[in-house]
MILOBA-619320 format. One record per residue (C-alpha): residue in three letters; x, y, z. Coordinates in pm, 1 decimal. Each point is the difference from the previous one (the first is absolute). Layout:
N
site resn: ala | xx: X | yy: Y | zz: Z
...
***
This chain:
181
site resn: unk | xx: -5114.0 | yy: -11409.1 | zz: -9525.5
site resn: unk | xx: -3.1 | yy: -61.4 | zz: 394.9
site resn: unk | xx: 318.0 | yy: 218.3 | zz: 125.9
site resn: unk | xx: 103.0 | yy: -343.3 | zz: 103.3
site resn: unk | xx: 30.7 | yy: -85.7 | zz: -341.0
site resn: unk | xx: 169.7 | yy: 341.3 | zz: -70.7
site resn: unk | xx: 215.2 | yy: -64.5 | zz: 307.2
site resn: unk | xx: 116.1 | yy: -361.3 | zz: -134.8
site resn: unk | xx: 119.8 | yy: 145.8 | zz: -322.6
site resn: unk | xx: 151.0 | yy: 298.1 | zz: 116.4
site resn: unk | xx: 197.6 | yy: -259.0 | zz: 246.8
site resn: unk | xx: 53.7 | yy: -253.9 | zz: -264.9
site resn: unk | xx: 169.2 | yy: 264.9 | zz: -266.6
site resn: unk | xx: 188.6 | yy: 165.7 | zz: 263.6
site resn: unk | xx: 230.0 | yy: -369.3 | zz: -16.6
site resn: unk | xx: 81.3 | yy: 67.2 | zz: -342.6
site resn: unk | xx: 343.2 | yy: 162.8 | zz: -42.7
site resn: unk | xx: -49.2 | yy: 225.6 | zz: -126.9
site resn: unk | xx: -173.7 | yy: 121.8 | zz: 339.6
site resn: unk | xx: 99.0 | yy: 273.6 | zz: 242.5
site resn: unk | xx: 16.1 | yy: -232.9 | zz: 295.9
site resn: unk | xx: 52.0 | yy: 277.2 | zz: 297.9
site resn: unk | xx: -218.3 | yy: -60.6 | zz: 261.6
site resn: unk | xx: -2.0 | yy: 410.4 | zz: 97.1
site resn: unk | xx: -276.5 | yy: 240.1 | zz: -99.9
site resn: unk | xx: 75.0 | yy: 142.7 | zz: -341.2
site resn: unk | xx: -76.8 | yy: 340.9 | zz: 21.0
site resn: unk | xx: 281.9 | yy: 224.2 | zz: 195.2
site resn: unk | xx: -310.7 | yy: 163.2 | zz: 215.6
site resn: unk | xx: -103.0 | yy: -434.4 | zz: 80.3
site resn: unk | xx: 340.5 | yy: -47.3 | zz: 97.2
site resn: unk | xx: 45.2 | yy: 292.7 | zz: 260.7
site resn: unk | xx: -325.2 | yy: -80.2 | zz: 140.9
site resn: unk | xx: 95.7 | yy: -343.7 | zz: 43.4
site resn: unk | xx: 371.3 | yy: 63.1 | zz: 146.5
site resn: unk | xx: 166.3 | yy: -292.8 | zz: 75.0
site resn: unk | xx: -305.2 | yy: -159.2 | zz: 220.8
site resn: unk | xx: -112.0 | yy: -356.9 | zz: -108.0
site resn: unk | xx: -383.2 | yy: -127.2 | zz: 91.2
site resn: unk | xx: 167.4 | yy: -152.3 | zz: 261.1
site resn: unk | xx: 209.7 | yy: 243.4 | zz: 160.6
site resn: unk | xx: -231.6 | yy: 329.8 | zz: -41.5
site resn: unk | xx: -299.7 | yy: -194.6 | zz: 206.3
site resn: unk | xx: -112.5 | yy: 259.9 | zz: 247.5
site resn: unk | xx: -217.5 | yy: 42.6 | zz: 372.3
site resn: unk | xx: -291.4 | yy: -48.1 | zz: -165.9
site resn: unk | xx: 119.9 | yy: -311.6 | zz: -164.5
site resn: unk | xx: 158.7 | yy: -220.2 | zz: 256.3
site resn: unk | xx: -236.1 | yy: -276.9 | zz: 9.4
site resn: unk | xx: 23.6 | yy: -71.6 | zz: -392.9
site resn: unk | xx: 377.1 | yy: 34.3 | zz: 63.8
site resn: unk | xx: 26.1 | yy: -263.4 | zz: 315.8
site resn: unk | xx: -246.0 | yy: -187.9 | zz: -247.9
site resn: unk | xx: 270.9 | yy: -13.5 | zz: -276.1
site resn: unk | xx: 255.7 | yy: -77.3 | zz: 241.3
site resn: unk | xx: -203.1 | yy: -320.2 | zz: 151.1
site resn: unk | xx: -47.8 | yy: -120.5 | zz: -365.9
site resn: unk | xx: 347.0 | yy: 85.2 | zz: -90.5
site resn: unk | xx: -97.3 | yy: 247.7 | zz: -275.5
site resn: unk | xx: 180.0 | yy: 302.0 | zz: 183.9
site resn: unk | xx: 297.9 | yy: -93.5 | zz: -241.5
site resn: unk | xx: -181.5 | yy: -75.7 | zz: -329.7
site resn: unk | xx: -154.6 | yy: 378.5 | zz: 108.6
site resn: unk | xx: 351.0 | yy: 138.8 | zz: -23.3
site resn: unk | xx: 102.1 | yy: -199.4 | zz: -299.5
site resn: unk | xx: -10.4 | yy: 161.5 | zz: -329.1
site resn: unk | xx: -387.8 | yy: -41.9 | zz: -164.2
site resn: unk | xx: -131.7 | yy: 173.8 | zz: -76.3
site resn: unk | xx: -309.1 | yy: -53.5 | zz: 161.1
site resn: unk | xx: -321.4 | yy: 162.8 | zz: 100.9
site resn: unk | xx: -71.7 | yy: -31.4 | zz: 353.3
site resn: unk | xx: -364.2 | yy: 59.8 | zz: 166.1
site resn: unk | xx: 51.9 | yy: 46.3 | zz: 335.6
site resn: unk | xx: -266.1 | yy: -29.0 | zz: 263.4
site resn: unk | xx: 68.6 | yy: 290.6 | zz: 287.4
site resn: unk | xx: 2.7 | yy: -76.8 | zz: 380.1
site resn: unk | xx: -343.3 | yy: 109.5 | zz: 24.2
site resn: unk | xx: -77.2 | yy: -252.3 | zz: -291.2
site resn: unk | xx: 101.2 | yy: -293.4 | zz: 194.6
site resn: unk | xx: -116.9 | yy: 120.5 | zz: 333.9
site resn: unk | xx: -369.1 | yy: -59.1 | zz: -217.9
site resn: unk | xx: 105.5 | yy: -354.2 | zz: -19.2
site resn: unk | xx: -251.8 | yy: -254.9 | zz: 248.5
site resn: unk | xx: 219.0 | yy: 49.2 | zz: 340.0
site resn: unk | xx: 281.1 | yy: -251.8 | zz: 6.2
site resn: unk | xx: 18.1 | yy: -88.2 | zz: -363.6
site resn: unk | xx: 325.1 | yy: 162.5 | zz: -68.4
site resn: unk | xx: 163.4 | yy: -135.6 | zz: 282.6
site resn: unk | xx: -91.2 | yy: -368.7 | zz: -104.9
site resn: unk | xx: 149.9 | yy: 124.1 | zz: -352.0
site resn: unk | xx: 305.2 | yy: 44.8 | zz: 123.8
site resn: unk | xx: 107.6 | yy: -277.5 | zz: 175.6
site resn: unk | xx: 195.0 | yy: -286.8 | zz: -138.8
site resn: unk | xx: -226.0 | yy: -214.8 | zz: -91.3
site resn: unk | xx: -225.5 | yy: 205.7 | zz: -199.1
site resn: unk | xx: 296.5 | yy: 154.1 | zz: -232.0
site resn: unk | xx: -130.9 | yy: -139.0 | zz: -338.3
site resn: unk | xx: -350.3 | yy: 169.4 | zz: 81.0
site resn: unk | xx: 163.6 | yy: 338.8 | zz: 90.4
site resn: unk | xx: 204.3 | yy: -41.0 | zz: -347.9
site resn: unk | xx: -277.7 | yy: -42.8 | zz: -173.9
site resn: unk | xx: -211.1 | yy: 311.1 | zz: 172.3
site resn: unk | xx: 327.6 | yy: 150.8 | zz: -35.1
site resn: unk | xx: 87.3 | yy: -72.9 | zz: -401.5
site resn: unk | xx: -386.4 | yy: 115.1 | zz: -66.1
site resn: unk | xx: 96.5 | yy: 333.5 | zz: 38.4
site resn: unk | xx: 307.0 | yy: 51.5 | zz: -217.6
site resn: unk | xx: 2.9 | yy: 24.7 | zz: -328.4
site resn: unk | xx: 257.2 | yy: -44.5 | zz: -293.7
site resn: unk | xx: 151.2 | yy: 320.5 | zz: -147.2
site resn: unk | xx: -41.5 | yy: 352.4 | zz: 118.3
site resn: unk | xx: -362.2 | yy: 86.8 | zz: -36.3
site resn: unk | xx: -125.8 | yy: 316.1 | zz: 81.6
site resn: unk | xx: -344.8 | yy: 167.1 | zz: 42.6
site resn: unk | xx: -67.2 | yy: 186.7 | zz: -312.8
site resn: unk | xx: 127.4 | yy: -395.7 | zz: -173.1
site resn: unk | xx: -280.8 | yy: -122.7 | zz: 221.4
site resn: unk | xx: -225.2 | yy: 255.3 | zz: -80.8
site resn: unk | xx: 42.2 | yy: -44.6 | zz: -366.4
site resn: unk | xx: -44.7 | yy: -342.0 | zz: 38.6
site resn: unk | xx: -319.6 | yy: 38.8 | zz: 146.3
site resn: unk | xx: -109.7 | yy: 223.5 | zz: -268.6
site resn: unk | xx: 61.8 | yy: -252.9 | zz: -273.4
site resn: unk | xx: -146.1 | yy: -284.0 | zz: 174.5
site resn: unk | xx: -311.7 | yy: 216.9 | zz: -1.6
site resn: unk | xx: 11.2 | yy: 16.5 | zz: 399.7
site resn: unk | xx: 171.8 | yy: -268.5 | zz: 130.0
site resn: unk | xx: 344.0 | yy: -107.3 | zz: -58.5
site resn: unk | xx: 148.3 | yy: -374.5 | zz: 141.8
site resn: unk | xx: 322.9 | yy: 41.0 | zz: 180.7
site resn: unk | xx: 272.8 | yy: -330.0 | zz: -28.5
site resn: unk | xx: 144.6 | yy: -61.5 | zz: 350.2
site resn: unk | xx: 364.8 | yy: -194.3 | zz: 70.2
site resn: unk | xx: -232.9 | yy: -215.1 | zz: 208.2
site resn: unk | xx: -102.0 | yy: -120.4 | zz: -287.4
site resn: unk | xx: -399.7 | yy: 148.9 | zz: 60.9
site resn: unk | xx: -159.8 | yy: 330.8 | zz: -156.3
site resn: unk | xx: -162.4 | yy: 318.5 | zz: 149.7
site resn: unk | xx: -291.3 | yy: 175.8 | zz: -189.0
site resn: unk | xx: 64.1 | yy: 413.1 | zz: -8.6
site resn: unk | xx: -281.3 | yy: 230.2 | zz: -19.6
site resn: unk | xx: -54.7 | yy: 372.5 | zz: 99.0
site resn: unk | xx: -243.3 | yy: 135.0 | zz: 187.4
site resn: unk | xx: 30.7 | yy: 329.9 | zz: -66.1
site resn: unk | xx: 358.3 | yy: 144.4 | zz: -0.4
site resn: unk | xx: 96.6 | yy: -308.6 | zz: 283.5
site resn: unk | xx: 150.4 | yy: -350.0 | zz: -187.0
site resn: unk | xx: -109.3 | yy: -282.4 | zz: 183.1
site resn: unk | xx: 110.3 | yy: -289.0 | zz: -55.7
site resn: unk | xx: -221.0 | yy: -364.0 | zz: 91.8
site resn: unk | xx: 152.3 | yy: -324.6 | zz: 78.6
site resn: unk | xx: -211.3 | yy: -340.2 | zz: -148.1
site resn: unk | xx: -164.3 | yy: -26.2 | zz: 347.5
site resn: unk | xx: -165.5 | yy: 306.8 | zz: -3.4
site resn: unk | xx: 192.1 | yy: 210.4 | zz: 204.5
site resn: unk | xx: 144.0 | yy: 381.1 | zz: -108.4
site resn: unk | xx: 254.3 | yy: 241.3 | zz: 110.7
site resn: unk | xx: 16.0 | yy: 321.7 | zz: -143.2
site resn: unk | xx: 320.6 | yy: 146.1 | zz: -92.6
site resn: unk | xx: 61.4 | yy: 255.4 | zz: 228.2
site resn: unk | xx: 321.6 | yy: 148.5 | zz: -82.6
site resn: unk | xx: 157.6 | yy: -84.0 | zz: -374.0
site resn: unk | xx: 335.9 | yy: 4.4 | zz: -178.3
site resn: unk | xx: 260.9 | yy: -0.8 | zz: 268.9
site resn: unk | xx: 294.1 | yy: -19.4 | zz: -208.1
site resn: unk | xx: 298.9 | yy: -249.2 | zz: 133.7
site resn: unk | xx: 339.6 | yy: -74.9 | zz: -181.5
site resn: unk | xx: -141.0 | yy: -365.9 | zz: -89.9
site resn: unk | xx: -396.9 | yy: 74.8 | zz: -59.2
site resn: unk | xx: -265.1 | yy: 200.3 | zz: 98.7
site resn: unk | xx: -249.5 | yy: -30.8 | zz: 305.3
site resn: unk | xx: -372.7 | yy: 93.9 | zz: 35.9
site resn: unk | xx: -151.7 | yy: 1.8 | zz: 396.3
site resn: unk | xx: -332.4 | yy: -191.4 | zz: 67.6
site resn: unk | xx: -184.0 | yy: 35.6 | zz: 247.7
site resn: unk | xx: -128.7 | yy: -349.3 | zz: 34.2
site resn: unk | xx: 167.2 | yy: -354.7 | zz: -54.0
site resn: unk | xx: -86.5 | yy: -190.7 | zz: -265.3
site resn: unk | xx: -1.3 | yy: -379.9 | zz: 25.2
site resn: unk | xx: 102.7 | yy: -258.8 | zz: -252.0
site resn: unk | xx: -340.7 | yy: -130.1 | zz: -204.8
***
């Protein structure tokens, strides 16, 4: 099973109701790690390009909604690896349903963290396919202890800090930006 798959059901029997339906960590150490930060609102330095990203697409308030939701965010330096003025043309106006869809191919539904990827990985053998809001998928290997995870045109970004627990989800750091397929 593709932790996609595992994903989707997990997602589908948490409507049931008899369903715990809090969007906050579960475990008392998850939730005082997480304080009362969203995705949105804990976005750091080192993350204000993904965050004036969100913020041209309008995601900043989906980010601070409830989720939960996995979010793989590319750093600064991530971008700055971009071809030079690609990021600005992203963010104009005109180009908002192409940054949405960069943009939605790094979050994921539910809180997934890096031992869930890991394990995931393991069962699939080496490879495990990741189910994107923007409706595409992301192939996750390891090479060696790093996860890195490949978008359908080729491209990787390894995850370069993991499991940065928020009150609505989780984020993992890459340290490249992964492009719709």
């Amino acid at each position: 099973m593709t932790i996609a798959a595992a994903w989707s059901a997990l997602s589908l029997a948490a409507c049931g109701p008899s369903a715990d339906n809090s969007t906050a960590p579960k475990s008392e150490a998850a939730r005082d790690a997480a304080g009362d930060k969203t995705i949105a609102s804990g976005l750091g330095s080192d993350d204000s390009k993904f965050a004036d990203a969100t913020k041209a697409a309008g995601l900043d308030a989906t980010l601070a909604g409830p989720g939960p939701y996995t979010v793989l965010i590319p750093t600064n330096a991530a971008f700055d690896k971009l071809p030079a003025g690609a990021l600005d043309t992203l963010l104009k106006p005109e180009a908002r349903a192409q940054l949405t869809k960069v943009l939605t191919g790094h979050i994921l539904p539910g809180a997934i963290l890096a031992a869930d990827i890991g394990k995931a990985i393991e069962n699939g053998k080496g490879k495990a396919t990741l189910a994107t809001f923007g409706g595409g998928t992301l192939t996750a290997t390891k090479e060696g202890d790093n996860i890195v995870l490949t978008d359908k045109a080729g491209g990787k970004a390894i995850v370069s800090a993991s499991d940065d627990q928020r009150s609505n989800g989780v984020v993992h750091h890459l340290d490249g930006v992964l492009m719709p397929g």
